[in-house]
C-alpha positions in Angstrom: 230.4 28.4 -11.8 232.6 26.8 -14.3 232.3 23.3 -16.5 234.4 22.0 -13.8 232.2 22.6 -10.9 228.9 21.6 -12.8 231.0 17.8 -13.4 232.1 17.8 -9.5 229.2 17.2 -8.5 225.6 15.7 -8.6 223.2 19.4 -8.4 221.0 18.4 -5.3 217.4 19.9 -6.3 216.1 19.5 -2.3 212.7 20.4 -0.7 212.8 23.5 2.0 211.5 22.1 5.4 209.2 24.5 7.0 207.0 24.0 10.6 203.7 23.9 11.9 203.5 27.7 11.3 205.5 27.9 7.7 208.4 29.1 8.6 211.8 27.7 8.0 212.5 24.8 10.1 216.5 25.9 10.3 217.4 22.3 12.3 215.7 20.1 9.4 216.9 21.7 6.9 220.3 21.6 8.2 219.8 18.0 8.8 219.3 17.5 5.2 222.3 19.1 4.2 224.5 17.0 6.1 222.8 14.2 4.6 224.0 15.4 1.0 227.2 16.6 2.4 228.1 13.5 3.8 227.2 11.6 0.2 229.7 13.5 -1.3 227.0 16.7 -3.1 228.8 19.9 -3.1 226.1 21.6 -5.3 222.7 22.3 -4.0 220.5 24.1 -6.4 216.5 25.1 -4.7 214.4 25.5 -7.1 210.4 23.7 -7.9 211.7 21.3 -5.4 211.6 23.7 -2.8 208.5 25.3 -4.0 210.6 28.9 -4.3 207.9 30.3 -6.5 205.3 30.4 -3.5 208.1 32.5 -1.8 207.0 35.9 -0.5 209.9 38.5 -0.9 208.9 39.2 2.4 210.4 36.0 4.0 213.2 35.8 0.5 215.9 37.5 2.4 215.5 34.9 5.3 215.4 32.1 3.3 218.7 33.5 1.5 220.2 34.0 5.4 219.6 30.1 6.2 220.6 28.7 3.2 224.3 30.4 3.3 224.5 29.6 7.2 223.7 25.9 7.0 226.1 24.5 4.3 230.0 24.1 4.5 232.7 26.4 3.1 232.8 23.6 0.6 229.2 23.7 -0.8 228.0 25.8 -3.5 224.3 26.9 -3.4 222.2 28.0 -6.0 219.1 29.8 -5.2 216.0 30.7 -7.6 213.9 33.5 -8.6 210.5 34.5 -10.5 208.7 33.0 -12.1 207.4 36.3 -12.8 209.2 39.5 -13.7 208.2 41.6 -10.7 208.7 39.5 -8.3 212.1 38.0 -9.9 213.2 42.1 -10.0 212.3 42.6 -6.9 214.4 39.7 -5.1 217.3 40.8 -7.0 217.6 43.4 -4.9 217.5 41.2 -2.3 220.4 39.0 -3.8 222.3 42.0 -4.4 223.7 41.8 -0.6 224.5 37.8 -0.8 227.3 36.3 -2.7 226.0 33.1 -4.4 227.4 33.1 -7.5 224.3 32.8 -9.6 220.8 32.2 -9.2 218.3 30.2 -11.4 214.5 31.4 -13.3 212.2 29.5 -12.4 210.3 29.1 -16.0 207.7 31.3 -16.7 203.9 30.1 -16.7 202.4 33.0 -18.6 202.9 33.3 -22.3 206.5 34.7 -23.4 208.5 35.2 -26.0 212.4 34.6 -27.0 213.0 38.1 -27.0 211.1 39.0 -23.8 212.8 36.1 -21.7 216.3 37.9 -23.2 215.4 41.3 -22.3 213.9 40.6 -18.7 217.6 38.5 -18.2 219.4 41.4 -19.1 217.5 43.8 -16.8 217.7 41.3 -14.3 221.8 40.8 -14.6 222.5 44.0 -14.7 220.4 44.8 -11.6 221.8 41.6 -9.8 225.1 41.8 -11.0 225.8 38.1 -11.8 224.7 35.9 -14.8 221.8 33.4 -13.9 220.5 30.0 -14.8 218.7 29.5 -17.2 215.8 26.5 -16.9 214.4 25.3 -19.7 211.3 23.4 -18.9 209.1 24.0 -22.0 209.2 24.2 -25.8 209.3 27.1 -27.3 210.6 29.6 -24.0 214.0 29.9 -26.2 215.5 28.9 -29.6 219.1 28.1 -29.3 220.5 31.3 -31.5 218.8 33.4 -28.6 220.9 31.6 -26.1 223.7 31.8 -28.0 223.2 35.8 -27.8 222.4 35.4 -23.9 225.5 33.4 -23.7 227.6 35.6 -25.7 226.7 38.7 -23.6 227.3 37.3 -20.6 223.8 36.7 -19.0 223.7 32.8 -18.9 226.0 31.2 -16.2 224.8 27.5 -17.0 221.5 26.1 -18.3 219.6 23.5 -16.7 217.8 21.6 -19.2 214.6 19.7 -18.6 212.2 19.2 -21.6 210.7 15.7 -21.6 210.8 13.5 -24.4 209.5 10.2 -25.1 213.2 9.1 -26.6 216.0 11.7 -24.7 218.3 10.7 -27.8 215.9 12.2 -30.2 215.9 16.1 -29.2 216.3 18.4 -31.7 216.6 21.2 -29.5 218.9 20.2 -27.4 221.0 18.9 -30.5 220.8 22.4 -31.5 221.9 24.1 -28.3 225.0 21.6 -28.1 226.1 22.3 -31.2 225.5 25.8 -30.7 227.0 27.1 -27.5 228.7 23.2 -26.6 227.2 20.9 -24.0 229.9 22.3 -21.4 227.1 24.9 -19.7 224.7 22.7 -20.0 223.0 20.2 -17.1 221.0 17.4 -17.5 217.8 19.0 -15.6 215.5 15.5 -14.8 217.2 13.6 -12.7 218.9 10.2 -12.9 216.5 8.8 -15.7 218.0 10.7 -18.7 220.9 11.4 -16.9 223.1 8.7 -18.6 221.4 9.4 -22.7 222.1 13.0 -22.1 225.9 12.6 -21.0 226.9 10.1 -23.1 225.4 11.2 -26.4 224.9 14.7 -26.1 228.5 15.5 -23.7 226.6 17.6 -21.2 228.3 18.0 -18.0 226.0 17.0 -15.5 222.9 15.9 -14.0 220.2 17.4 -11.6 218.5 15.3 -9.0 215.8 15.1 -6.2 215.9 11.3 -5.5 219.6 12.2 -4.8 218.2 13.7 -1.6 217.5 10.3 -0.3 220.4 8.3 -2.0 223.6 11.2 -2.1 226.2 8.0 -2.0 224.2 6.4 -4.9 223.9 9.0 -7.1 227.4 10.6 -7.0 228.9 7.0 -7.9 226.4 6.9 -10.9 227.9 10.6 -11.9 231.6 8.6 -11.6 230.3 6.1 -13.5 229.0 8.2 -16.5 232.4 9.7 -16.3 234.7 7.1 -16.8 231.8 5.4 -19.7 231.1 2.3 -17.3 227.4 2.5 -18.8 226.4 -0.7 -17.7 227.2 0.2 -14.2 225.6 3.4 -14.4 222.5 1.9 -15.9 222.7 -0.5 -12.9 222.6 2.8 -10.1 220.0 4.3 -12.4 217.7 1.2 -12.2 217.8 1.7 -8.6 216.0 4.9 -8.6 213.4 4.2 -10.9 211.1 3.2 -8.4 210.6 6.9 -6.6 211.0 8.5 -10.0 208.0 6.6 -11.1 206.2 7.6 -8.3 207.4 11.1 -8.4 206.1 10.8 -12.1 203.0 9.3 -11.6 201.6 11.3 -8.2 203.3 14.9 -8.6 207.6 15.0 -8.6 207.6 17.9 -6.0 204.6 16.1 -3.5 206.7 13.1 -3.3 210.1 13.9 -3.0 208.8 16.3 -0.1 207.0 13.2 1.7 210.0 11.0 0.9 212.2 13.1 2.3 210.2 12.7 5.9 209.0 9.2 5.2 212.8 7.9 4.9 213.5 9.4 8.0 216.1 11.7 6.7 214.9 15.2 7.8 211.7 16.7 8.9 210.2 18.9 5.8 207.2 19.6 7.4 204.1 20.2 6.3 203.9 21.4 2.0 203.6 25.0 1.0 200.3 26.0 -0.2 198.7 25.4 -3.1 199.6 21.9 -2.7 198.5 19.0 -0.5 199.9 16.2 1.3 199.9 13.1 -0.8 197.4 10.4 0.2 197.9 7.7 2.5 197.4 5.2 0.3 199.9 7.3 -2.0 202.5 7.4 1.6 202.7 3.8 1.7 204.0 3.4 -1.7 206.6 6.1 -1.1 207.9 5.2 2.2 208.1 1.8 0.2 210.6 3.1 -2.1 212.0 5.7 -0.3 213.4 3.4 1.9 214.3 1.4 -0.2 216.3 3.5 -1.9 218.4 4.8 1.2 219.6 1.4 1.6 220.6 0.9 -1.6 224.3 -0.2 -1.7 224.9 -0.1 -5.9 225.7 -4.2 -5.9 
């Protein structure tokens, strides 16, 4: 995936629609697709939002199977492993008989090290045979002259960045990854919020998003907007999504998008992969408020 395809596009982060049983509801999830399709997303990255780290690599390979058959020739999708080692080694073997042309870690929850995420990479590409993702979710997984090594050696095909801040203009770290390996590999990784900060002042190339899953249309003018530097009517699309992102923020970012999803009447996504719950029905109102809300949004 090149600097060029990770500015085409708005990276869909969607929920994975599953039945009454668990297993993969192929219909709903297709109809999602075509939702993004249609809005003009050619990326589709699962990851948290489709809850891939409660994936058995029993049911991996299946998952992988329905994911290449739903999407058109034109659509690029980006699958995740971990976030453990052994389980992340052991669906590279799965990956090794599907072509997607990278896959994400999910971000470790143990305690790790700069040096140990490098060397688990590096046995990981070499076993996969393709460079990955890399998410960075928390302070302190990487320092930026480890990336730059990963980068160097070929391990890191782009890196989705997603560490909060209270100010996204103030981040050291990211400062220092920009002006170490340049902001062209690197995605805005929280959705339309910091989207615009992170373009404008630190050049990345993109932006991740969940709430594009409701609004494709909406989001993918924002991304043209960034582009050609018509802020104000960027910060105008943003606005318009601020009312599920608070929500996501607020409740849990997975749990909502997942009821959204259903709620707006887009697809079907079922019920929500153990250890989580449904959110409350108090919590459903609010959602199906904005959700909707959101899916008629025009931009004017």
């Amino acid at each position: 995936m090149t600097p060029a395809t990770l500015a085409a596009s708005v990276i869909a982060v969607p929920p994975v629609a599953r039945d009454d049983q668990l297993t993969w509801n192929v219909a709903e999830n297709v109809r999602l697709i075509r939702h993004l399709e249609a809005g003009g997303v050619t990326t589709l990255l699962y990851g948290g939002n489709a809850a891939l780290a409660h994936v058995a690599v029993s049911e991996y390979a299946t998952l992988l199977t329905m994911l290449a058959d739903s999407v058109s020739s034109q659509t690029v999708v980006v699958p995740s492993v971990g976030p453990n080692y052994g389980q992340m080694m052991d669906q590279a073997t799965v990956l090794r008989d599907f072509s997607f042309p990278t896959v994400m870690l999910l971000p470790p929850r143990d305690a790790t090290t700069p040096a140990g995420i490098a060397n688990g990479l590096k046995r990981f590409v070499d076993r996969v045979g393709r460079p990955v993702v890399l998410y960075l979710k928390h302070e302190g997984m990487v320092d930026a002259k480890t990336v730059d090594k990963m980068v160097c050696d070929g391990l890191i095909s782009w890196i989705k960045y997603a560490i909060v801040r209270e100010n996204p203009s103030q981040d050291c770290l990211l400062s220092s990854l920009v002006d170490t390996i340049g902001p062209s590999c690197i995605v805005s990784g929280m959705g339309e919020q910091p989207a615009i900060v992170h373009l404008r002042d630190f050049g990345l190339s993109g932006f991740t998003s969940g709430c594009v899953c409701i609004a494709p249309k909406l989001s993918m003018a924002m991304l043209r907007a960034i582009k050609m530097r018509d802020f104000v009517t960027a910060e105008r699309f943003r606005s318009q999504f601020a009312p599920l992102e608070s929500l996501r923020d607020s409740i849990n970012p997975v749990r909502v998008l997942h009821a959204a999803v259903s709620l707006a009447g887009i697809a079907e996504t079922g019920p929500i992969t153990p250890f989580w719950s449904p959110v409350s029905t108090a919590d459903e109102t609010m959602i199906a408020t904005a959700a909707r809300e959101l899916l008629h949004s025009t931009g004017d």
